[in-house]
C-alpha positions as CSV (number, residue, x, y, z in Angstrom):
1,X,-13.4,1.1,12.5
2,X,-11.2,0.0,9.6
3,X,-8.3,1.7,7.7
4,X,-7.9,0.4,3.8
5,X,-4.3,1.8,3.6
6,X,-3.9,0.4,0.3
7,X,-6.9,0.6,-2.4
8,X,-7.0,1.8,-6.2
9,X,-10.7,3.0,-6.5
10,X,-9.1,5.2,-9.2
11,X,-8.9,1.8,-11.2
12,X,-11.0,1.5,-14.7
13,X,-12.7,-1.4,-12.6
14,X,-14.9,0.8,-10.6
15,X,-15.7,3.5,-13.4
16,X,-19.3,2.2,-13.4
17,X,-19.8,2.4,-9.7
18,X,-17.3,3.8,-7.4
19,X,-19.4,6.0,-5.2
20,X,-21.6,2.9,-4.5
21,X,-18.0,1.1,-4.0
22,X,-17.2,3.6,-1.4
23,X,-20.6,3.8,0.2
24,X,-20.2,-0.2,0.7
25,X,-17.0,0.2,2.9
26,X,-18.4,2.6,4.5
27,X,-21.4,0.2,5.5
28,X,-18.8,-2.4,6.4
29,X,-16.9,0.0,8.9
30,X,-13.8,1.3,6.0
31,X,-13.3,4.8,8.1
32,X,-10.2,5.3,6.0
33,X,-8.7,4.7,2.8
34,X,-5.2,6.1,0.9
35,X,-5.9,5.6,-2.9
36,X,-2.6,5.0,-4.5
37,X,-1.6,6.4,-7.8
38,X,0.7,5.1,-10.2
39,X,0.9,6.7,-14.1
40,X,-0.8,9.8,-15.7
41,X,-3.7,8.0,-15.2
42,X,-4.6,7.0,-12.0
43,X,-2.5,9.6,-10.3
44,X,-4.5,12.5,-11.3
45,X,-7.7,10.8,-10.5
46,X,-6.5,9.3,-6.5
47,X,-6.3,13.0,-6.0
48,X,-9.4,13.7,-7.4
49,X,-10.9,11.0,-5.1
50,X,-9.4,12.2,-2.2
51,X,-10.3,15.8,-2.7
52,X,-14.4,14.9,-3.1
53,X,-13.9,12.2,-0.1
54,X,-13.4,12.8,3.5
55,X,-11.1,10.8,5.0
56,X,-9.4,9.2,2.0
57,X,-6.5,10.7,1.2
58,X,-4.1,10.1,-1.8
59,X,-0.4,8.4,-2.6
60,X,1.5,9.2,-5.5
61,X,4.5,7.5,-7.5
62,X,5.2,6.1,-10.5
63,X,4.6,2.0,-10.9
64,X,7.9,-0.4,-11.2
65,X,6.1,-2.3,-14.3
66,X,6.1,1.5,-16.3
67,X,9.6,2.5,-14.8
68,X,10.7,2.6,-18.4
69,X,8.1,5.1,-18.9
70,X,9.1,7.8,-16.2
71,X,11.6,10.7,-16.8
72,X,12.8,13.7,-15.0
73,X,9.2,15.7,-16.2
74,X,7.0,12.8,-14.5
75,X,9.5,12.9,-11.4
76,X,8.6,16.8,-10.8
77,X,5.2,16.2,-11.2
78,X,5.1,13.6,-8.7
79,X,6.8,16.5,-6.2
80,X,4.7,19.2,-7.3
81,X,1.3,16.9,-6.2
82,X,3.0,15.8,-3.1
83,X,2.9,19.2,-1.6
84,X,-1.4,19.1,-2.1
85,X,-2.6,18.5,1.1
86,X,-4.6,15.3,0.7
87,X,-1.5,13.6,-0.6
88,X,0.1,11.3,2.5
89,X,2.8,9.1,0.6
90,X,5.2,8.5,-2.0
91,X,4.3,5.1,-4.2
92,X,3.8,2.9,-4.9
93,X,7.4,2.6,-6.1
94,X,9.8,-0.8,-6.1
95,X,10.9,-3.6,-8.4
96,X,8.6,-5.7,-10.0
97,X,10.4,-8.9,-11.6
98,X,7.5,-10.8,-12.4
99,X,6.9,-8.4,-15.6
100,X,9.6,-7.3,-18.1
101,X,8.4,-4.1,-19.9
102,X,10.9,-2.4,-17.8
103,X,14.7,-3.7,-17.4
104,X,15.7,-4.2,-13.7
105,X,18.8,-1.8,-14.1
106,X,15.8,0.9,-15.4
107,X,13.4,0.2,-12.6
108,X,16.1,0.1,-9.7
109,X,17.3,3.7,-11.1
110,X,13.6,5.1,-10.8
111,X,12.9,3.3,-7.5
112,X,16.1,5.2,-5.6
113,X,15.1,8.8,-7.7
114,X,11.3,8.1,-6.0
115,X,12.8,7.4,-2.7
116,X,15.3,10.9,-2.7
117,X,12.3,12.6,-3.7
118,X,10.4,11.3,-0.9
119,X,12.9,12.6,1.4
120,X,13.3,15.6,-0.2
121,X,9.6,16.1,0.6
122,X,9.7,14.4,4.1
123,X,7.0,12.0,3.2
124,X,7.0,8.2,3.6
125,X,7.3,5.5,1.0
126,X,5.2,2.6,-0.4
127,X,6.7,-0.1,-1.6
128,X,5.9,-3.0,-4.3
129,X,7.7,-5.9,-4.4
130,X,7.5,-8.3,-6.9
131,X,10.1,-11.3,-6.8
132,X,12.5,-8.7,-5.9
133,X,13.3,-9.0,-2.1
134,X,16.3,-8.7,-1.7
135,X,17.4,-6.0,-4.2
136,X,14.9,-4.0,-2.5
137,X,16.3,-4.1,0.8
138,X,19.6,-3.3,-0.8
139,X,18.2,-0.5,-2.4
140,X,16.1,0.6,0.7
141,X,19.1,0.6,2.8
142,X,21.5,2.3,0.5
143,X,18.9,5.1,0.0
144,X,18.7,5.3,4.0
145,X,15.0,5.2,3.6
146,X,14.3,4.7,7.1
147,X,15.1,8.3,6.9
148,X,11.4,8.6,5.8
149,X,10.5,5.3,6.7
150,X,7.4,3.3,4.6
151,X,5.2,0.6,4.1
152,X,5.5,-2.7,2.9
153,X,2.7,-3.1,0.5
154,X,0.9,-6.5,0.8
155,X,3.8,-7.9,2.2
156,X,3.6,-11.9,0.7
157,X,7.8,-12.8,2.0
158,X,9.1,-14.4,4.6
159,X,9.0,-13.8,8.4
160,X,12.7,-13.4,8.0
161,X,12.5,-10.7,6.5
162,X,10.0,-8.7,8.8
163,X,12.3,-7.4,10.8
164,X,14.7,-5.9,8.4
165,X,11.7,-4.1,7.4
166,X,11.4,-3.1,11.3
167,X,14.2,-1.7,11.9
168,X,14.3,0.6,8.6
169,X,10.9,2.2,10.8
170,X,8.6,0.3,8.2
171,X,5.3,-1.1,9.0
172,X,4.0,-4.6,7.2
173,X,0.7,-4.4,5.9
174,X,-1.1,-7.6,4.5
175,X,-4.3,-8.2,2.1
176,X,-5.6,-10.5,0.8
177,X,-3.7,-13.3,0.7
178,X,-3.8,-13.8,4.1
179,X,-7.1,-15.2,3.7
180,X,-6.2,-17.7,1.8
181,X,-6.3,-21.4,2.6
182,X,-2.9,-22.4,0.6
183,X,-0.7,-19.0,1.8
184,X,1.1,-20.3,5.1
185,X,3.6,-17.4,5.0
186,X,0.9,-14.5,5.4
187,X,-0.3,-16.4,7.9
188,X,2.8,-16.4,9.9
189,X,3.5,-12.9,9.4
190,X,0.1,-11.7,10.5
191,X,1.1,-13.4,13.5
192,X,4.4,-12.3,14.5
193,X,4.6,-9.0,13.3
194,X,4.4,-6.7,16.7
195,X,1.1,-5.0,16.5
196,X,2.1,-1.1,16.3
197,X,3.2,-2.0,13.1
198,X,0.4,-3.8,11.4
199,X,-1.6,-2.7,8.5
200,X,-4.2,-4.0,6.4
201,X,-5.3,-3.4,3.0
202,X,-7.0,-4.3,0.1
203,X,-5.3,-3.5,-3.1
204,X,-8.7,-3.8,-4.5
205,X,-9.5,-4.5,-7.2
206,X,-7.2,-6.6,-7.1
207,X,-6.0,-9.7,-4.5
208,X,-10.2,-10.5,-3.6
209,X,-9.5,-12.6,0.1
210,X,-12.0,-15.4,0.4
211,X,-14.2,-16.2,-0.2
212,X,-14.1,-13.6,-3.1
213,X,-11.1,-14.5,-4.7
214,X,-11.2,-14.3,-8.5
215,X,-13.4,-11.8,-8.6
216,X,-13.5,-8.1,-8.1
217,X,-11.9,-6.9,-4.8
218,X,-13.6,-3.9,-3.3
219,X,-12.5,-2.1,0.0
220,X,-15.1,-3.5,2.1
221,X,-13.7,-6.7,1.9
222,X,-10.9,-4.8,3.9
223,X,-13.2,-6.8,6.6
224,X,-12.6,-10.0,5.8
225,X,-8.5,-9.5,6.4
226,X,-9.0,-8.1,9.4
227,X,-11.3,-11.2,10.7
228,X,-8.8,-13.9,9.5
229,X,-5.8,-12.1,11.1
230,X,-7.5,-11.6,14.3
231,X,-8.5,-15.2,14.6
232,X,-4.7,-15.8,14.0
233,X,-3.2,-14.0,16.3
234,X,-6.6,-15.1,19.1
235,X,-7.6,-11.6,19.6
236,X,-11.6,-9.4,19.1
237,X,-11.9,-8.5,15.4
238,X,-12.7,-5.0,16.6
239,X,-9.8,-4.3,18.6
240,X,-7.3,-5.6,15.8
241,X,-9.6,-2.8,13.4
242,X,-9.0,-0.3,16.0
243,X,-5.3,-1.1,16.4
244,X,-4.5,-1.3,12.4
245,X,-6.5,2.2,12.1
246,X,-4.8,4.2,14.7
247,X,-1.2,2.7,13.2
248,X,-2.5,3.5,10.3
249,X,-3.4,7.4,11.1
250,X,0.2,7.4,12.9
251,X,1.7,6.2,9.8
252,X,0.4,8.6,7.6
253,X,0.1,11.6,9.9
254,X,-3.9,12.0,9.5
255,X,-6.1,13.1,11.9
């Protein structure tokens, strides 16, 4: 049993086939999946997803990249959808310095609105980080997150850093990446981080793990994570599934 805790089916990649796309995880043993908004766009439709889907369940938040695109009116929205009952998290939300459509002093002012309003709804966080690790622990910490506590999503730093994340009561999810033959820090976090607070994800479409990689990632290959990081850490591919799923219910308070 697997638990895709972070997947955009509400993507323009899989208008042509997502019920196959879902029926595919299914076959592979994906239980679970949170489809994470992000704009006017996808937001709308992860809840729409959620609401025709049992057991997938929605986040909302407003992306770093388009933080120059958010006001006050997109900030109550995002609250008013948090209170439907499908909807588990707040995010993804962060800084993203890769990109520059959106000034840093713009994104860091929307990433600490999204985390007030995630405690104002007691609801936890996802975060994307993006060349920005340190600014968001700052930020993070400031904003006594850990209040909420979070995820970090498709966590690509260093093992340094993993237990900052701990003890603000966040859990380290990988993707991808750890499947990768050139990505030694993945690797080492998949086999450190203590395993109540592992997670695994896709972030499909994007981040494909091998041997898929340049092409279209899809939940089911939410599989192929969990394979490489229980070979890492020596353990049956099936009890690491069960373990990531039941942190992953925990987490975001589903039955």
């Amino acid at each position: 049993m697997l638990f895709d805790t972070h997947v955009h089916l509400n993507a323009r990649q899989f208008a042509e086939d997502r019920e196959e796309t879902i029926q595919r995880a299914r076959d592979a043993g994906v239980e679970y999946m949170v489809v994470v908004g992000f704009d006017h766009e996808t937001i709308p439709l992860a809840i729409e997803i959620a609401e025709e889907n049992e057991h997938i369940y929605a986040a909302v938040g407003w992306h770093p990249v388009d933080a120059i695109d958010m006001t006050e009116k997109e900030l109550e929205w995002i609250e008013r959808l948090s209170a439907h009952p499908k909807v588990v998290a707040i995010g993804e939300m962060g800084l993203d310095y890769h990109w520059d459509k959106s000034p840093k002093d713009v994104q860091k002012q929307v990433f600490r609105q999204q985390i007030a309003l995630a405690k104002k709804v007691n609801m936890p966080v996802i975060i994307h980080n993006r060349e920005a690790t340190e600014d968001i622990i700052e930020i993070l910490q400031e904003e006594q997150a850990s209040e909420v506590g979070g995820i970090m999503h498709c966590y690509n730093d260093s093992i340094e850093y993993v237990q900052t994340c701990l003890d603000m009561d966040f859990y380290i999810s990988l993707g991808g990446p750890v499947t990768f033959k050139n990505a030694p820090l993945p690797k080492e976090v998949a086999k450190q981080v203590p395993l109540d607070r592992l997670l695994i994800e896709t972030d499909a479409p994007f981040l494909a793990p091998h041997p898929y990689r340049g092409k279209r990632n899809e939940p089911a290959y939410v599989a192929r994570v969990a394979e490489d990081i229980a070979a890492l850490r020596e353990m049956d591919v099936e009890e690491l599934g069960n373990i990531t799923t039941e942190n992953a219910k925990r987490f975001f308070k589903v039955n």
